[in-house]
N, C-alpha and C positions, 0 to 999 in steps of 0.2 A: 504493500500500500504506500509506502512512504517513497520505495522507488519511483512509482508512475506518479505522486504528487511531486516529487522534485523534476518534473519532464514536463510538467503543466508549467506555459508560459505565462507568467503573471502577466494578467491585463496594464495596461499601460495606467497614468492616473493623466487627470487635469482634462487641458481641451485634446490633446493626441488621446487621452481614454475615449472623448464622444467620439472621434474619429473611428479610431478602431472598432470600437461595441455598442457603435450608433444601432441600429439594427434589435439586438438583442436589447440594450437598458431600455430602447423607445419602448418595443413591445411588452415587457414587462412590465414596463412602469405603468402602459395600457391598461394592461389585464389589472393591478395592483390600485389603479383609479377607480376599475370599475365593481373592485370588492370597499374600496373606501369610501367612494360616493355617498352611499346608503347609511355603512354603518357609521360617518361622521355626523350625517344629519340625525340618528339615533341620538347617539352618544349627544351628542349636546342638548337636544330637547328634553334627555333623560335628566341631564343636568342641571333644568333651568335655567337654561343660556337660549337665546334665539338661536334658529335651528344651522342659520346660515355662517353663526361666528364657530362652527363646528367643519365647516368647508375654507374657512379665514385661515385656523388652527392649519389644517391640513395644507392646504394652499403655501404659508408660510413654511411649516416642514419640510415643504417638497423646493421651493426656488429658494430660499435663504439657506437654512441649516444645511441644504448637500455642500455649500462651498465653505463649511466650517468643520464638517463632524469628524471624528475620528475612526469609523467603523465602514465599511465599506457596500453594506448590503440591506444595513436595514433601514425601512422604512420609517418614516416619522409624521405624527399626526395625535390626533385626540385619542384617546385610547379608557373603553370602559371601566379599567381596572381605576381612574380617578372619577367616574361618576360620581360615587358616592360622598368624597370631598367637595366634589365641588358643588354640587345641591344644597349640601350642608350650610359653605360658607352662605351660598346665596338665600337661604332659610334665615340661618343664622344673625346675615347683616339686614332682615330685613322683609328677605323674599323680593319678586316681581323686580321691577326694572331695576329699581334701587339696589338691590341686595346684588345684583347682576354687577353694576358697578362698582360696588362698594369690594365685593370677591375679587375684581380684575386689583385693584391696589396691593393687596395679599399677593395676589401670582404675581405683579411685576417686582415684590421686593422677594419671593423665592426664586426667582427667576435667575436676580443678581445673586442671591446664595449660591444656587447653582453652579452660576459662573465662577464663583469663588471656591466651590467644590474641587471644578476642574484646574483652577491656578494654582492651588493647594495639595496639587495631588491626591484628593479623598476619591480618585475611579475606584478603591479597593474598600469602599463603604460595604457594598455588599458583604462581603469578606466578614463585617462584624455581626452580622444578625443570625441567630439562628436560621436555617433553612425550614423548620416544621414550623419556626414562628410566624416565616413570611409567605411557607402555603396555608398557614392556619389562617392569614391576615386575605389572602387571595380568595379565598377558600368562602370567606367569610363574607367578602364585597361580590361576591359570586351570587350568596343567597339575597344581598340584598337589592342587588340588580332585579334576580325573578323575580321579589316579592315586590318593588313596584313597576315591573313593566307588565304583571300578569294583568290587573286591571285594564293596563293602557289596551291589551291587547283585546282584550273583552269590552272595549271604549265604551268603559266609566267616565261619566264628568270630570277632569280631573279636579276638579273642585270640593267633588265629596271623597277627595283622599288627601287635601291638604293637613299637616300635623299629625299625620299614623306614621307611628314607628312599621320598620320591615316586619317584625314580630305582629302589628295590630294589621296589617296590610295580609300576611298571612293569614291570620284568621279570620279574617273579611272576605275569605274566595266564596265560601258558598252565598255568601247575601250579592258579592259581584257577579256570580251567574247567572242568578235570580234576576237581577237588573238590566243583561249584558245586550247589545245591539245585535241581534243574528245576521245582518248582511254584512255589517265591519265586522264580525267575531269570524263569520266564517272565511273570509279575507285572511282574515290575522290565522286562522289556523291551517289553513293549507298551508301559506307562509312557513308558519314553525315548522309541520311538514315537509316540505319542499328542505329546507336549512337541516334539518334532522336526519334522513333518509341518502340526499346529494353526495355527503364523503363515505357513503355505504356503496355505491357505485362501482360497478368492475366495467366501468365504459369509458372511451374518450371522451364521452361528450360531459365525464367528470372535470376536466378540464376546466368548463367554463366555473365561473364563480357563482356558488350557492346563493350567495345576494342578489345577485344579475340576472337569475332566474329566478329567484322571489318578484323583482321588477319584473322583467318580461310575464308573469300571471296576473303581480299586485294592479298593475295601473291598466293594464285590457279589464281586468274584473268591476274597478272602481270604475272604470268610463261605462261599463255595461250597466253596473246597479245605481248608476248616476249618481254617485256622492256626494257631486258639487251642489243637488237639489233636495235630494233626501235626508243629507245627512247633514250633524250639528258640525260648527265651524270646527271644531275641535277635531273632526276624524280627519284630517288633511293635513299634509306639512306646508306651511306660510312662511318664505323665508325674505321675501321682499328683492329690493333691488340691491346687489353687492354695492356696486357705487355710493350709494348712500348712506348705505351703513360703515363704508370704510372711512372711520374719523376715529380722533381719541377719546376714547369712552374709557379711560379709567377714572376713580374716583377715588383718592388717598383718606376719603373721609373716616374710615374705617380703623385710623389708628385714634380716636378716639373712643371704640371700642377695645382698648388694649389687649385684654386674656381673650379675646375672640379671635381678634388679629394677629396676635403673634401663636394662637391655636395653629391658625390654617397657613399658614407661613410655613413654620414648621411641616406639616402636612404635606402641604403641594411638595416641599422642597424633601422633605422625604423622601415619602411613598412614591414621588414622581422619579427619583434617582433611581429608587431600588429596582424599582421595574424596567426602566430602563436598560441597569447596568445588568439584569439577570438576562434583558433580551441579546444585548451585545454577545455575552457569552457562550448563549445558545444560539445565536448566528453564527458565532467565529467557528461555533464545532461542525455545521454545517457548509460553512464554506468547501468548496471543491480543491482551493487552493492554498486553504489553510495558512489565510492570511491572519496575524494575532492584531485586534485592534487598538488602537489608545483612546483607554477609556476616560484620561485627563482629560482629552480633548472631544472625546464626545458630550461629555458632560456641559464644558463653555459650550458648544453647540445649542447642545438640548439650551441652557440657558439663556443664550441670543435670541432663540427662537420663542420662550415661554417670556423672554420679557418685551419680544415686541408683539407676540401675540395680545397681550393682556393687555397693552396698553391701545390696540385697535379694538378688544373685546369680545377676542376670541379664546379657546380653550386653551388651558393646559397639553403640551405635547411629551408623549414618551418614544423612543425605540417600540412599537408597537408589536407584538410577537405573530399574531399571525397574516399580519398584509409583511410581515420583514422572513415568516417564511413560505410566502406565497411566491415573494419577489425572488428566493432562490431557487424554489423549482422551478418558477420561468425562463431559470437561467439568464438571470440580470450578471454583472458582471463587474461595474462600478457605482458609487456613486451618483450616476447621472440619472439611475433606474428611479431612485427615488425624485430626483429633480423631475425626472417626466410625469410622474403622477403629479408632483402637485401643479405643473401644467397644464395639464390633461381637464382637471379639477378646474383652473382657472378656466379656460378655453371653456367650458359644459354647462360652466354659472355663468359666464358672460352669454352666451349663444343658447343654452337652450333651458333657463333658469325655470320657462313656464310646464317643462317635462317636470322638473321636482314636485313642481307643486300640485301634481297629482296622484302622489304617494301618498298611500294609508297611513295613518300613521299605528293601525294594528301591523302593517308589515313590517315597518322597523321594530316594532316590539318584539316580533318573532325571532327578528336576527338578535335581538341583545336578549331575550331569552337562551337563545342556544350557548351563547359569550356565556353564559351565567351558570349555564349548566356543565360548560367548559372546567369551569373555575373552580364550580363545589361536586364536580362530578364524584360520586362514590367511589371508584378508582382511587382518587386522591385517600379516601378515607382508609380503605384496604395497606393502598400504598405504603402508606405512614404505620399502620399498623405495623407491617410485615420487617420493617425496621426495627421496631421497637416497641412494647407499651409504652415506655417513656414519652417518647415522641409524640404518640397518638395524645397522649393525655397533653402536653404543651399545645400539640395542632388544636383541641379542643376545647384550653382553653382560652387561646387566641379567638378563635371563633367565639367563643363566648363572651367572650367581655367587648370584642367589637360589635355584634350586636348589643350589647346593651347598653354599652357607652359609644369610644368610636374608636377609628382604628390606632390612634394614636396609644390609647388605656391596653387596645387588644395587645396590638404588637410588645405593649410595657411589661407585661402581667405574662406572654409567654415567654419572656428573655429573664425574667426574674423565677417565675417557675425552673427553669431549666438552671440555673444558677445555685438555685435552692438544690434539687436534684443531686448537681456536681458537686457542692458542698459534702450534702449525705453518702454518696459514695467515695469519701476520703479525699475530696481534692484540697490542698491546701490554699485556705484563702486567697493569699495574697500572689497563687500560682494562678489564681483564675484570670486575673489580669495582667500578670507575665510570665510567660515561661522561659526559663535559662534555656537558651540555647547555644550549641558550640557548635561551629564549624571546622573541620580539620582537613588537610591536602595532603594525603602520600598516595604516593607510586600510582599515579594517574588519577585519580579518588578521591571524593570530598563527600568525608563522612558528617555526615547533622545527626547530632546524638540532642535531643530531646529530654528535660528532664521534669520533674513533676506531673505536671498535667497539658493535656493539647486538647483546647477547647474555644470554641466559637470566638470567645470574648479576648482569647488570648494570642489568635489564629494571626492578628495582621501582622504582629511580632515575627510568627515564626516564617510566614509569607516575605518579608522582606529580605529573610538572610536566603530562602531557596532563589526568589526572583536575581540575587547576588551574583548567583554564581551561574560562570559562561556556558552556553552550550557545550554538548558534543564528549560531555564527560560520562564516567560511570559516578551515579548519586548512591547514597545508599543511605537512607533516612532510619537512624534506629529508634524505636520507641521505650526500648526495656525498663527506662526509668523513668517512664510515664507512671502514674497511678491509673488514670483514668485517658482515654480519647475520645473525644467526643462523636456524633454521628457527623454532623457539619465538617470537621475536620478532617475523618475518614472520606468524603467525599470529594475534598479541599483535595487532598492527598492523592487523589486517586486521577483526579482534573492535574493537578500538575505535572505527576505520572506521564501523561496521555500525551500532554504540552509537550512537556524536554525532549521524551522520545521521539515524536513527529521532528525533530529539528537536531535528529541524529544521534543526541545522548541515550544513557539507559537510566532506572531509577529500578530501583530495589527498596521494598518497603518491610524491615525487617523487625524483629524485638518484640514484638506482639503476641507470639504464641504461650506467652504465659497469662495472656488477658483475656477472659471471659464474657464473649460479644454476647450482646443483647438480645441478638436473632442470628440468625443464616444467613440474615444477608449480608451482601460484601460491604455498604455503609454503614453498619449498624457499629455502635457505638460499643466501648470494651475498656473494660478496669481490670484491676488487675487482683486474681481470686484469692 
């Protein structure tokens, strides 16, 4: 494998890359527009954003951020996983137009965190959080997605859902049936449908984007059951004129709610990093060419882009995971891929803005239902199991306390549980936040001996003395005088493994067999018995 990837011509970069892989990014950026068209107008009206500052968002991703990012492949745009923030903030400041502007102030001061993220070298933020804490946190804005677009899809007033919690919105389905519109509901459920069934496919014609055939049904059906006559203004998307809407709509009034505003500050610049720096990740392992990105610099990207978006009053942008892995099975190839979709995007709202505005808006709910069931799929829950009980119980109670507070308390409460944990199984305190480690050089060899504990919280430590050292060596990482490893760090370990090798080194992960793993599986987490 590693022979025929060093045979693979790295694409070129800059304007000689649109030259060379004009052709292949155009097309895919095509295709990768016309999965994001839909689910950006979702994602933002899910938001409490006007539907079209969800296409602004994207639009900006696509011609600005490709000539900053650091990562080659993925896409950038609004992305469901900050729904739920952003609703929040806009609830929070307010609700309705105001809360709208008042939110944009927030993202354009995490915006600049961001940027400061990336100057500061924090790409390796990920690196500190628990991994069961951050699918418990995924996991968790998964459920709360379904629990308010299931109304949307059964087009509820949204008015008699304003102030329900996801929990009250849940237990509201059977009175939401009860009430539901049978010509938009049946709309909205072929949709989910259609979205549900599509990646089940053993056909080429899988190919096309499950969204884009949601559209090709959603708006022939609405033009047949005439929705623009029978139906209340609210089952339609309104996104008006771009041109008009393109001014600065921020509103900094917001820092005179102080603990609210620096709540969702926090938030966006978070949860927006993490997500982001997970998708980089899992693109670089997809790459064909197995180019490694810099994620210092995707990060000022992401931020350039999050602070002029907000200040035009549009969404929050992350590395978005599946339009960034849609754009490598289409075989994109640069940075430009992404630049074409947010063309593609421009070009479709200037020219044919009156096609949107005949979208159901149960069809967009159908596609961010599927997002949602993505997120909290039972998979994940097995998943997590099969690692560990430990883990499960962290994933569960991250879920738990971000439903019932938000994600900030979620995400708090599963890095503290898991801390607790490593405590009870002997780690010593003050190892939980450094671990000694030693690096040593003989006879071709650079051995990392590890001592006390290797754990999530202590991982970025041990991550900078591996990232140290050159290529092309024999590594041999021993753990013997570990107490305890964590799951996150066996995973860490196993990802860096995979890294050196591809780039001609070996790595040897040794010392372990006197520690007592948590499960069978190969991340599962192991102290010493």
């Amino acid at each position: 494998m590693n022979t025929e990837n060093k045979k693979l011509k790295l694409p070129l970069e800059g304007l000689a890359g649109l030259k060379e892989n004009f052709s292949t990014d155009a097309i895919s950026g095509f295709i990768v527009f016309l999965l994001a068209l839909p689910l950006s107008l979702g994602i933002a009206k899910a938001s409490e954003f006007p539907p079209i500052m969800g296409l602004v968002s994207a639009i900006i991703g696509g011609l600005v951020v490709s000539f900053f990012m650091g990562s080659r492949l993925t896409i950038k745009g609004p992305a469901a996983g900050l729904i739920v923030i952003v609703a929040g903030a806009v609830n929070e400041f307010g609700g309705g137009e105001t809360g709208w502007h008042l939110a944009l102030g927030a993202m354009v001061v995490s915006g600049v965190i961001q940027i400061l993220f990336g100057v500061f070298k924090l790409g390796k933020l990920a690196d500190f959080f628990p991994l069961s804490a951050i699918h418990g946190m995924l996991a968790a804005i998964g459920i709360i997605i379904i629990a308010k677009q299931i109304p949307i899809l059964l087009d509820i007033n949204p008015a008699l859902l304003k102030g329900k919690s996801p929990l009250e919105l849940l237990a509201s389905i059977p009175h939401f049936i009860m009430h539901m519109d049978p010509k938009a509901t049946l709309v909205g459920l072929v949709s989910f449908s259609i979205m549900m069934i599509w990646p089940l496919l053993d056909s080429p014609i899988k190919k096309i984007p499950a969204p884009l055939m949601v559209l090709l049904f959603a708006i022939p059906a609405e033009l047949m059951l005439d929705f623009q006559t029978t139906e209340p203004a609210y089952a339609l998307v309104h996104i008006g004129n771009l041109l008009e809407n393109i001014k600065i709509n921020v509103d900094f009034g917001g820092f005179a709610h102080t603990g609210i505003f620096i709540k969702y500050v926090i938030m966006f610049a978070l949860v927006g990093s993490l997500e982001s720096l997970l998708t980089v990740k899992a693109i670089d392992m997809l790459d064909p060419f197995k180019r490694k990105s810099n994620t210092n610099k995707d990060l000022i990207a992401i931020g350039i882009g999050n602070t002029l978006s907000a200040i035009l009053g549009g969404l929050p942008m992350i590395s978005e995971v599946a339009r960034s892995s849609s754009n490598v099975s289409n075989g994109a190839k640069t940075r430009w891929a992404n630049f074409f979709h947010g063309f593609f995007i421009l070009a479709f709202v200037l020219l044919a803005s009156h096609l949107i505005e005949l979208i159901p808006n149960t069809a967009l709910a159908a596609m961010l239902i599927t997002v949602g069931i993505k997120l909290a799929h039972p998979r994940e829950f097995i998943h997590t199991f099969k690692i560990g009980k430990e883990q499960l119980a962290i994933f569960l109670v991250t879920i738990f306390f971000t439903l019932f507070e938000d994600l900030l308390v979620g995400i708090a409460a599963g890095m503290i549980l898991k801390l607790i944990i490593h405590a009870y199984h002997g780690a010593p305190i003050l190892a939980l936040f450094k671990a000694p480690v030693i690096v040593s050089f003989t006879d071709n060899e650079y051995l990392v001996e590890i001592d006390k504990a290797a754990v999530f919280s202590n991982f970025l430590g041990i991550k900078s003395k591996l990232e140290a050292i050159p290529p092309g060596f024999k590594v041999v990482i021993d753990l013997k005088n570990t107490k305890l490893v964590d799951h996150s760090v066996m995973e860490s370990l196993h990802n860096f493994e995979r890294e050196y090798t591809e780039h001609g080194g070996t790595v040897s992960i040794v010392g372990h067999e006197e520690h007592e793993p948590a499960s069978s599986h190969a991340f599962a987490a192991r102290r010493k018995k």
